[in-house]
C-alpha positions, -999 to +999 in steps of 0.1 A: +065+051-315+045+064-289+057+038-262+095+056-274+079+087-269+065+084-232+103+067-220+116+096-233+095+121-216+105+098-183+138+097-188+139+139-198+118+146-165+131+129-135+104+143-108+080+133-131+094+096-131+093+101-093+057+107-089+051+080-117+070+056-093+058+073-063+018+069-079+031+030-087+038+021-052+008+034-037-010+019-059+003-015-051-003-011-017-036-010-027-036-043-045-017-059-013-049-049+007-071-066-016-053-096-021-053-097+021-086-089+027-095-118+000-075-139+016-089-137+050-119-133+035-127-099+056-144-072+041-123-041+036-132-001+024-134+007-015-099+025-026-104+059-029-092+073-063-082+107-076-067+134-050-035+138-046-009+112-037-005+121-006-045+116+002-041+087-018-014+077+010-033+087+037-067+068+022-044+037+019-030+036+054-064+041+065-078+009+046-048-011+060-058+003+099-095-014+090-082-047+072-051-049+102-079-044+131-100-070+112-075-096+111-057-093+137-093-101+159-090-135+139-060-147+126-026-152+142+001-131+130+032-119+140+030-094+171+041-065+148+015-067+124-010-065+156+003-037+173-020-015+171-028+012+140-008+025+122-006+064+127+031+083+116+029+118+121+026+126+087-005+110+086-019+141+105+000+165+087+022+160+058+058+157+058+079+172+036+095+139+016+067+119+003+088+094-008+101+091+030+068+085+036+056+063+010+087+038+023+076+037+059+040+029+050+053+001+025+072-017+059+042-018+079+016-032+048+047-051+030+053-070+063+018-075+069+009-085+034+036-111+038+028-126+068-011-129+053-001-143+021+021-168+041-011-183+052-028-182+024-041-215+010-028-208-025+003-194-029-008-176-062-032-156-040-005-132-036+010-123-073+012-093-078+015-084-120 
């Protein structure tokens, strides 16, 4: 009943399913920097929780700069994933489509998480539930 009563409130309230997806994705960028730090066993910045999503964004892209750097000084990867830190614009000062945002910061971690789990000596080391 309740479960019935929460996919209604989604489905009633579209922004509100867009911030639930938009909360979704960030979050899973966070588990993709776990599961690469863990599997180049480097150590990385707790994940900082509550704020806004957009400092939540922010917080993230800063975690990936740290684990990228770390890597990068030890493992060979693609040339992309080592080009440096990440810094959009908006990372300064927010844009005005989050969800804009939220897909350029998935190419750069996405491709990097990838290319890390690629390596990885157990190709479990990268599920992501």
């Amino acid at each position: 009943m309740r479960l019935t009563v929460l996919v209604l409130a989604l489905i009633a309230t579209p922004a509100f399913a867009d911030d639930l997806t938009a909360a979704i994705e960030v979050g899973r960028f966070g588990v993709m920097l776990d599961q690469a730090a863990a599997i180049e066993q480097v150590a990385l910045p707790t994940a900082a929780t509550g704020g806004d999503l957009y400092g939540q964004l922010v917080a993230t892209v800063g975690r990936f700069n740290v684990l990228a750097g770390q890597v990068c000084r030890k493992a060979e990867l693609p040339a992309a994933d080592c080009a440096g830190p990440f810094e959009p614009a908006w990372l300064s000062s927010r844009g005005p489509d989050l969800n804009a945002m939220i897909d350029e910061a998935g190419g750069r971690i996405g491709t990097f998480w990838g290319d890390v789990c690629a390596r990885a000596p157990d190709r479990h080391s990268c599920d992501i539930e």
